[in-house]
N, CA, C and O atoms as a GROMACS GRO file, in nm:
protein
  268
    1UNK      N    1   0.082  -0.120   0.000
    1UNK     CA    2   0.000   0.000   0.000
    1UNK      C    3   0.086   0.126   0.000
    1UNK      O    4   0.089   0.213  -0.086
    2UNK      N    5   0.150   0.118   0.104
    2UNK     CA    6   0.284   0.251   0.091
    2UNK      C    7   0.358   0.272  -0.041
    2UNK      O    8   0.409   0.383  -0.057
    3UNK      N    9   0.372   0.168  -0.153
    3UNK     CA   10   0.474   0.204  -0.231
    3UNK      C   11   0.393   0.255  -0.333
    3UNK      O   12   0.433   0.342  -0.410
    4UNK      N   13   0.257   0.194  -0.338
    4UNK     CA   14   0.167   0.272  -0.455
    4UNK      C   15   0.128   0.405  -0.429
    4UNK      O   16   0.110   0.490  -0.516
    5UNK      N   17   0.114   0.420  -0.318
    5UNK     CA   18   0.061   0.550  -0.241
    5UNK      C   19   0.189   0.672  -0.226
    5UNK      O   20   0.166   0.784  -0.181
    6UNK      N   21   0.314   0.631  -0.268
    6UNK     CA   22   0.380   0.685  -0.299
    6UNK      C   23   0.454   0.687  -0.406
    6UNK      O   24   0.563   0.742  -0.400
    7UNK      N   25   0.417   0.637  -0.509
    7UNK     CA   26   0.404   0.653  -0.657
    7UNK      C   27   0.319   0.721  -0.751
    7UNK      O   28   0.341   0.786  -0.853
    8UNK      N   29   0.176   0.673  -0.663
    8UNK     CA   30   0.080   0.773  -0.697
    8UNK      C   31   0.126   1.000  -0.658
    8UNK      O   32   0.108   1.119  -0.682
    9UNK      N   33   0.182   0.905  -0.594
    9UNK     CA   34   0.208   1.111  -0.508
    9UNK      C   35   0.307   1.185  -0.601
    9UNK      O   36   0.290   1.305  -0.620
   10UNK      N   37   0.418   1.116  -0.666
   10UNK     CA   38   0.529   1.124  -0.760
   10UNK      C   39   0.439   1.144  -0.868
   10UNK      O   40   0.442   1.257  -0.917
   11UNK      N   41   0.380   1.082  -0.905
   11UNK     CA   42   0.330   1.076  -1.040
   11UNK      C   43   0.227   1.248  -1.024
   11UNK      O   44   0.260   1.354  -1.078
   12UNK      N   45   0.136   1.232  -0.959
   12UNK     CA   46   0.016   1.320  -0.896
   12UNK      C   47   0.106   1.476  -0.928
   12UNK      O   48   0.063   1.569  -0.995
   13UNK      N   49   0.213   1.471  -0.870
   13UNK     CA   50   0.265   1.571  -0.816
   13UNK      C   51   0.357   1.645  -0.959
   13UNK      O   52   0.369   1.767  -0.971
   14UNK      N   53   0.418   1.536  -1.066
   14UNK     CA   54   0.446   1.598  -1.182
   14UNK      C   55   0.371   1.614  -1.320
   14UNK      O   56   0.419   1.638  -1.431
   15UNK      N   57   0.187   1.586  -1.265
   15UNK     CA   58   0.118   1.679  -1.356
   15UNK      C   59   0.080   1.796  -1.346
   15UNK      O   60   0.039   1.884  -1.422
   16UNK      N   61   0.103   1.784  -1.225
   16UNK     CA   62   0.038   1.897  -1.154
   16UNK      C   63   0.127   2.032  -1.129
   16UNK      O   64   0.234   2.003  -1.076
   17UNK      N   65   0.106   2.201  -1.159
   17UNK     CA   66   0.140   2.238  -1.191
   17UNK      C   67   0.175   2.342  -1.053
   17UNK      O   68   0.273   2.404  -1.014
   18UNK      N   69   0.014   2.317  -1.000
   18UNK     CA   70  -0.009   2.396  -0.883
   18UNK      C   71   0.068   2.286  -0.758
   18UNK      O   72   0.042   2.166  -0.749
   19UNK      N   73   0.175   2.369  -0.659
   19UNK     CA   74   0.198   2.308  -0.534
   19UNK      C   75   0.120   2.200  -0.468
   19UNK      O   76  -0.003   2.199  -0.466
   20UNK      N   77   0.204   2.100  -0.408
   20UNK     CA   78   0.100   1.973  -0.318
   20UNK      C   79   0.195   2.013  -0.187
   20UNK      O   80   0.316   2.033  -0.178
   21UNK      N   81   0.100   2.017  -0.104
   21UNK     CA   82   0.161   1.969  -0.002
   21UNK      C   83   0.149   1.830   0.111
   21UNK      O   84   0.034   1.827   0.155
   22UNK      N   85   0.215   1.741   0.156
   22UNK     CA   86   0.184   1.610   0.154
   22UNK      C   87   0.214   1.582   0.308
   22UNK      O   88   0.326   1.542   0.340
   23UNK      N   89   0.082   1.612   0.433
   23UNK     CA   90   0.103   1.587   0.575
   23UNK      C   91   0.105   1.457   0.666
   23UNK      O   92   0.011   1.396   0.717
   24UNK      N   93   0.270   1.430   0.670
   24UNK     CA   94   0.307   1.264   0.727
   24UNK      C   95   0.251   1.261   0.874
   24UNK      O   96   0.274   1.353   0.952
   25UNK      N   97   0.191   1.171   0.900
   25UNK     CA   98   0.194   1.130   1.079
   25UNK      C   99   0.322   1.135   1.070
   25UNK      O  100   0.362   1.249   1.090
   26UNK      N  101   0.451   1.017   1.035
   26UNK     CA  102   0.536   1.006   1.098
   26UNK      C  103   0.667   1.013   0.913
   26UNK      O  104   0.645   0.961   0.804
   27UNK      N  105   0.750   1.071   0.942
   27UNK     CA  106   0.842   1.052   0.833
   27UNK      C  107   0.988   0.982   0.907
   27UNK      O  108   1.023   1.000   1.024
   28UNK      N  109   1.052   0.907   0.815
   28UNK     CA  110   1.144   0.852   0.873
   28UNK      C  111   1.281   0.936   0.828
   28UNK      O  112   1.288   0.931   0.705
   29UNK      N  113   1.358   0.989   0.867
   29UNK     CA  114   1.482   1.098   0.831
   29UNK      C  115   1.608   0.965   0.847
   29UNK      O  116   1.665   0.934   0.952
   30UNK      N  117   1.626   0.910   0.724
   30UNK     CA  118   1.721   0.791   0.744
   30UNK      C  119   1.893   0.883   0.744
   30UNK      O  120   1.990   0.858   0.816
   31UNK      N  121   1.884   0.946   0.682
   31UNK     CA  122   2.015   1.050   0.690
   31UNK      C  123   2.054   1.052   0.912
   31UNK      O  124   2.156   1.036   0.979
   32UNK      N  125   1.954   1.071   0.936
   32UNK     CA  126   1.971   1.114   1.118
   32UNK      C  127   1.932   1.000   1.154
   32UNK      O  128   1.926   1.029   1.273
   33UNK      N  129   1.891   0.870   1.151
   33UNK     CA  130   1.796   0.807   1.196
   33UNK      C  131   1.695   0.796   1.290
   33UNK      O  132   1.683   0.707   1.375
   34UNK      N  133   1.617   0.900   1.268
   34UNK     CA  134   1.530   0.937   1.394
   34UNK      C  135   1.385   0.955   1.265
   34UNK      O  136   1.383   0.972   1.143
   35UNK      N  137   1.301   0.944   1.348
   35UNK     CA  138   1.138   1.021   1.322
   35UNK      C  139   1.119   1.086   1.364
   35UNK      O  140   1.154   1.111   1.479
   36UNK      N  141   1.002   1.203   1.235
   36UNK     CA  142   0.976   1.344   1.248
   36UNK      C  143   0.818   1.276   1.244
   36UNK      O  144   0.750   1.199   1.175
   37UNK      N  145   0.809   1.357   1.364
   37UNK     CA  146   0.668   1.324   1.380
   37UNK      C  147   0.585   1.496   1.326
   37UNK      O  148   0.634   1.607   1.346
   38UNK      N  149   0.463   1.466   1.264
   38UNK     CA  150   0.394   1.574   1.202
   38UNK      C  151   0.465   1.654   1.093
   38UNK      O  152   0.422   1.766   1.064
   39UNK      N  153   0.543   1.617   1.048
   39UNK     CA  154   0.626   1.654   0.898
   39UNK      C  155   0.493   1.704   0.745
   39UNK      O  156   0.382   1.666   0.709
   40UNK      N  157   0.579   1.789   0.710
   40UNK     CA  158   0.525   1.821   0.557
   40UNK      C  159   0.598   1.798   0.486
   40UNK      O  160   0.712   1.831   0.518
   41UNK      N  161   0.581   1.734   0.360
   41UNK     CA  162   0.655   1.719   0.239
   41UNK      C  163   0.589   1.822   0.116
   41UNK      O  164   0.486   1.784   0.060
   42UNK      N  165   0.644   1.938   0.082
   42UNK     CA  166   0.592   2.049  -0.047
   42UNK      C  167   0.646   2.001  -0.152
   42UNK      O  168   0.764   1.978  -0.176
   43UNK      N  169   0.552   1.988  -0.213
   43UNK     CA  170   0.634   1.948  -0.395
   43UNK      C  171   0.606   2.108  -0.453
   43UNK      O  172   0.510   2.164  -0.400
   44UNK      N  173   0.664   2.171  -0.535
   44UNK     CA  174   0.621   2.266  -0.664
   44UNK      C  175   0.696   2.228  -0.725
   44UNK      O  176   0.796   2.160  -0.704
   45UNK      N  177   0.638   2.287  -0.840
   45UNK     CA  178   0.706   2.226  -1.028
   45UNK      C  179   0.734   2.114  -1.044
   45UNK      O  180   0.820   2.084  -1.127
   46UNK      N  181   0.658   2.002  -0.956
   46UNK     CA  182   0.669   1.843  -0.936
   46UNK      C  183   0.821   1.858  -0.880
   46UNK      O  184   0.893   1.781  -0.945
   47UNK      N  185   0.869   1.904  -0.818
   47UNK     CA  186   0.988   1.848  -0.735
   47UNK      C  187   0.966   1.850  -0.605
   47UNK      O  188   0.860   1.903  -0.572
   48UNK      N  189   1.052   1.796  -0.496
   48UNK     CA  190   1.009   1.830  -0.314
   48UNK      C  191   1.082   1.937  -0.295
   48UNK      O  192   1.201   1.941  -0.327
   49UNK      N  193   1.023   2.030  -0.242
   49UNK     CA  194   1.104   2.169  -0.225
   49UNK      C  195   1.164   2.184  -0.055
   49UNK      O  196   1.261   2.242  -0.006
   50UNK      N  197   1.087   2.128  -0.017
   50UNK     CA  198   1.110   2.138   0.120
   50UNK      C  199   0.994   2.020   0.241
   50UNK      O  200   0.873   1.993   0.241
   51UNK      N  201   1.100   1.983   0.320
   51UNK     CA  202   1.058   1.863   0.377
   51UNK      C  203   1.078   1.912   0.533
   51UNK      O  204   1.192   1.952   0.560
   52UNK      N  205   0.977   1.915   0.643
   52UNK     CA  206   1.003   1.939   0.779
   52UNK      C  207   0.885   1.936   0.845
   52UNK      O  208   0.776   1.892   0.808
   53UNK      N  209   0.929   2.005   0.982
   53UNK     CA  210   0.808   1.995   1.046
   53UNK      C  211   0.704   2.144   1.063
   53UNK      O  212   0.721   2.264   1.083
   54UNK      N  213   0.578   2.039   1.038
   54UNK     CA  214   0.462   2.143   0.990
   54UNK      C  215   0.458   2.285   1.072
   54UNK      O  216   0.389   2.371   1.015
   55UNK      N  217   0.505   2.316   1.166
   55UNK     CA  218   0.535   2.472   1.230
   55UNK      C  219   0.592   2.558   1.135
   55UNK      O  220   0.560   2.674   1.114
   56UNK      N  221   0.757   2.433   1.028
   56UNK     CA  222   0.836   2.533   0.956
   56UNK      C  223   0.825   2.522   0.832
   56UNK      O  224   0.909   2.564   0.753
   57UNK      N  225   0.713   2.461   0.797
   57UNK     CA  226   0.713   2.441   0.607
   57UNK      C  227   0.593   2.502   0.611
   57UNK      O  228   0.506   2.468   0.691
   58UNK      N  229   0.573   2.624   0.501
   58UNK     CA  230   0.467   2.724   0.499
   58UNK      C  231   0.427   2.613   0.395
   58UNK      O  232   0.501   2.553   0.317
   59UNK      N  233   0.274   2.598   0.415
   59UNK     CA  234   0.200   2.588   0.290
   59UNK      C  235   0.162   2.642   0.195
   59UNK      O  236   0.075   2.712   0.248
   60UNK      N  237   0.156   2.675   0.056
   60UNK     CA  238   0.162   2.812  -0.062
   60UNK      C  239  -0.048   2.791  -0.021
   60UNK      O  240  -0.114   2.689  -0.005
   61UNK      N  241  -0.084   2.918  -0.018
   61UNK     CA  242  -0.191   2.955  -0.103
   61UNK      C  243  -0.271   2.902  -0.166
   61UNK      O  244  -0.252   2.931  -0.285
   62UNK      N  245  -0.364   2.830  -0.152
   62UNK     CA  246  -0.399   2.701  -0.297
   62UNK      C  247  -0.343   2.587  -0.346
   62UNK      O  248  -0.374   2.541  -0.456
   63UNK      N  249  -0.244   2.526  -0.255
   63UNK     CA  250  -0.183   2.423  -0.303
   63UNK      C  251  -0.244   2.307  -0.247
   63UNK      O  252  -0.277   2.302  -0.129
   64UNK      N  253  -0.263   2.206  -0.334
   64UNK     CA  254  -0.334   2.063  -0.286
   64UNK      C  255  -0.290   2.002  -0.144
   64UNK      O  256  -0.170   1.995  -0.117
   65UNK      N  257  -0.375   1.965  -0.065
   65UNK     CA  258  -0.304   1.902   0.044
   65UNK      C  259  -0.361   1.786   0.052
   65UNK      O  260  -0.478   1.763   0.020
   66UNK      N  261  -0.257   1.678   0.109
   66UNK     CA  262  -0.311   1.534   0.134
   66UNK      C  263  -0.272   1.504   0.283
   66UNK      O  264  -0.169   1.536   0.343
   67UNK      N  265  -0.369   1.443   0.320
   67UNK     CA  266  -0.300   1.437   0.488
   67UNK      C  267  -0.267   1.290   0.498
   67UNK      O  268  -0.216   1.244   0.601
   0.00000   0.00000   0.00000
């Protein structure tokens, strides 16, 4: 379920023209090995622009959100 659900989001995210923003319960930060609990993932122009926790990742204006 996770790998389609994050294929679908890849895919979703480079038709799309307008910002997604994508709200994790839990993200795993394998670089630190720790979990970010309540994390945002922002895509624009289908890329991830910025990945953190939802206090410090502004959401744009109209951009799709998936929780």
């Amino acid at each position: 379920m996770k790998l389609k659900l994050g294929s679908f989001l890849l895919f979703a995210a480079t038709l799309s023209a307008a910002p997604m923003a994508v709200r994790c319960g839990k993200l795993l930060d394998v670089r630190a090995g720790a979990e970010q609990a309540n994390a945002v993932i922002l895509i624009v122009d289908g890329k991830i622009s910025r990945v953190g926790p939802a206090a410090s990742v502004a959401i744009p204006a109209g951009a799709a959100t998936i929780d």
